[in-house]
N, C-alpha and C positions, 0 to 999 in steps of 0.2 A: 319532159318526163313528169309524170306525177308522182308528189314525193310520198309513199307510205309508211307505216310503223306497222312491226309484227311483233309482239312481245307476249310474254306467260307471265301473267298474272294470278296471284290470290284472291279471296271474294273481297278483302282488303283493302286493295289497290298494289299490294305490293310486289316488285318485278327483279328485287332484288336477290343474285346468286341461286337460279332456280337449278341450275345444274350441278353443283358442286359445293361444298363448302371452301373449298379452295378460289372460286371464280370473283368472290367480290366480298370480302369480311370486313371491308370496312365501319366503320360506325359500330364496332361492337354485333355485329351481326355473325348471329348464331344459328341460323337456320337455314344456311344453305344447302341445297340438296332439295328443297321440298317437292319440286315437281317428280321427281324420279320416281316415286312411287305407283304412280299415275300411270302404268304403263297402257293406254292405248292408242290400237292402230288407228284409229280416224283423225288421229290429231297428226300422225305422220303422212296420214293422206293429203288431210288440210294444207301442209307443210309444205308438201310437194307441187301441191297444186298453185298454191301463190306461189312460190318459186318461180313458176315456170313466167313470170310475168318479167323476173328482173331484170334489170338492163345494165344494174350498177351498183353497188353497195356505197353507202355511207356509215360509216361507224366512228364509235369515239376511240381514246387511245385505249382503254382496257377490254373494251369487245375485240378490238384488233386483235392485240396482244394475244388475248382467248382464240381468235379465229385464228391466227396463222402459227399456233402452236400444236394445234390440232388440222386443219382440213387439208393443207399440203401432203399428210401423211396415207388420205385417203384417196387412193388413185385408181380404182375399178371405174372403168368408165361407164360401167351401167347406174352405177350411182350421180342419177338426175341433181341432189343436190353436192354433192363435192366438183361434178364436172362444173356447176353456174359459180358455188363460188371459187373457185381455184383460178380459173376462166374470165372472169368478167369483171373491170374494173372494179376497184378496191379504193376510195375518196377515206383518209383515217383525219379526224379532227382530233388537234396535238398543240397543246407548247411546247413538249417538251421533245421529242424527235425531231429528225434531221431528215433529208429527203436521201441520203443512206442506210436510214435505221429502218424503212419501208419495204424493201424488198420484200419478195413473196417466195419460200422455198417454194423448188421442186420445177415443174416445167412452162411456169407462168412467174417468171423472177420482177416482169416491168408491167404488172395490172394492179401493184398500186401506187398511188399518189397522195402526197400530205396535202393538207388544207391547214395555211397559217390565216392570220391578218383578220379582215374581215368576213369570218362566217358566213354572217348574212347573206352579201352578197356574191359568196364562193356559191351557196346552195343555191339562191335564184339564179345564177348562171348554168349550176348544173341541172336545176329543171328547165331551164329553156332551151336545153339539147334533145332534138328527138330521141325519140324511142317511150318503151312504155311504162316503166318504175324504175324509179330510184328507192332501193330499199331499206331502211333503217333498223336491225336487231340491237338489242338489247341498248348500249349506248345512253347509261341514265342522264347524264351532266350533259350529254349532248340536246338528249329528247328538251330540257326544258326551254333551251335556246331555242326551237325548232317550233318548241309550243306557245313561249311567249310573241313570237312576231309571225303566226299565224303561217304557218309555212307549210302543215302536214295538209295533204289531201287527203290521206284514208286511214283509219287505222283498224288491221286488224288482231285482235282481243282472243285468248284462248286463258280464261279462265276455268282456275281450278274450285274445287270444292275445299281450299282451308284457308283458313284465318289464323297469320302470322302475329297482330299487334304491333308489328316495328319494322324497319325498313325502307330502302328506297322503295317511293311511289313513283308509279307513271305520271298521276296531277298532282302534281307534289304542291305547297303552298302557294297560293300568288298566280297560281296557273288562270289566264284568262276565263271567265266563263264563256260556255259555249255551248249552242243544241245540238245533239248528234242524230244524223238519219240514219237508222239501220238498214243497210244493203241487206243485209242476211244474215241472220243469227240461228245456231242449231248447237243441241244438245246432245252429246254421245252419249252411249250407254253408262260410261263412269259419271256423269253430269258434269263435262267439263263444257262450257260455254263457248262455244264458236262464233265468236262475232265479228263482221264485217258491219265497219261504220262512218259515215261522213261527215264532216263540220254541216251546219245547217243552220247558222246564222245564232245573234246573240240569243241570252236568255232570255224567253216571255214570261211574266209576272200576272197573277190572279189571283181573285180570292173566291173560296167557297166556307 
């Protein structure tokens, strides 16, 4: 499986608590909620359409926590994204739960699994499973792990039109350099940035 990242971003970098001011206020963080304002439908078509790629989730322990406090509760089965995640393997990275504290209400109780020990190679083991994405939402303390030993294949980027100043980043300090090849990038009409992008090897240097 190739491993991807899907995150909401500001023009910033920032991916921190974009749903809620409840979902991550750590650090002093006072701006949660911002994406909500943002209401449009191409970014849920976006949404749906990588979806339909996943084979697996990965997430850390707080995007957990957020996912299965919410999507067990959403059970219309024409809802493409509650039937993948409720459904499809659930990988949560934790020190601190137990492989009891995992469980997934509602009618998929044993689709998820903890990931102790060593990361690393818990995730290369799960990319060397067929199928076609392993997917990664939100998950910040995890993304870095995942960034520094070169691990993502793709990531796709839906940035917004604002500048928070503070925050968890997606390249947050110390993050390796790296060239990205844009698969495809588009603009909706709110000008939120739809980017789909690949690693492309280190940074080139010049002068003009």
């Amino acid at each position: 499986m190739k491993l991807t990242v899907q995150t909401f971003l500001t023009l910033d970098g920032v991916m921190q608590a974009p749903g809620g001011s409840e979902e991550d206020p750590s650090g002093s963080f006072t701006h949660g909620g911002w994406q909500v304002p943002f209401t449009d439908p191409a970014v849920g078509e976006f949404v749906v359409a990588l979806n339909r790629h996943a084979r697996a989730f990965l997430l850390g322990r707080r995007t957990f926590d957020i996912f299965r406090g919410h999507w067990p509760d959403q059970t219309d089965p024409a809802d493409p994204l509650a039937t993948a995640i409720n459904s499809l393997p659930k990988y949560v990275v934790s020190r601190s739960l137990s492989e009891a504290d995992t469980t997934w209400r509602g009618q998929h109780p044993d689709t998820a699994h903890l990931v102790t020990g060593d990361v690393v190679a818990a995730v290369q083991a799960l990319k060397s499973e067929p199928g076609d994405e392993l997917q990664v939402w939100g998950s910040g303390d995890l993304l870095q792990t995942l960034l520094q030993h070169e691990l993502v294949d793709r990531f796709r980027l839906m940035t917004f039109p604002v500048v928070l100043g503070s925050g968890r980043r997606l390249f947050g300090d110390g993050v390796l350099p790296a060239t990205m090849r844009p698969v495809e990038v588009t603009v909706t009409d709110l000008g939120i940035v739809l980017g789909t992008y690949e690693p492309a090897g280190p940074v080139r240097h010049g002068e003009v």
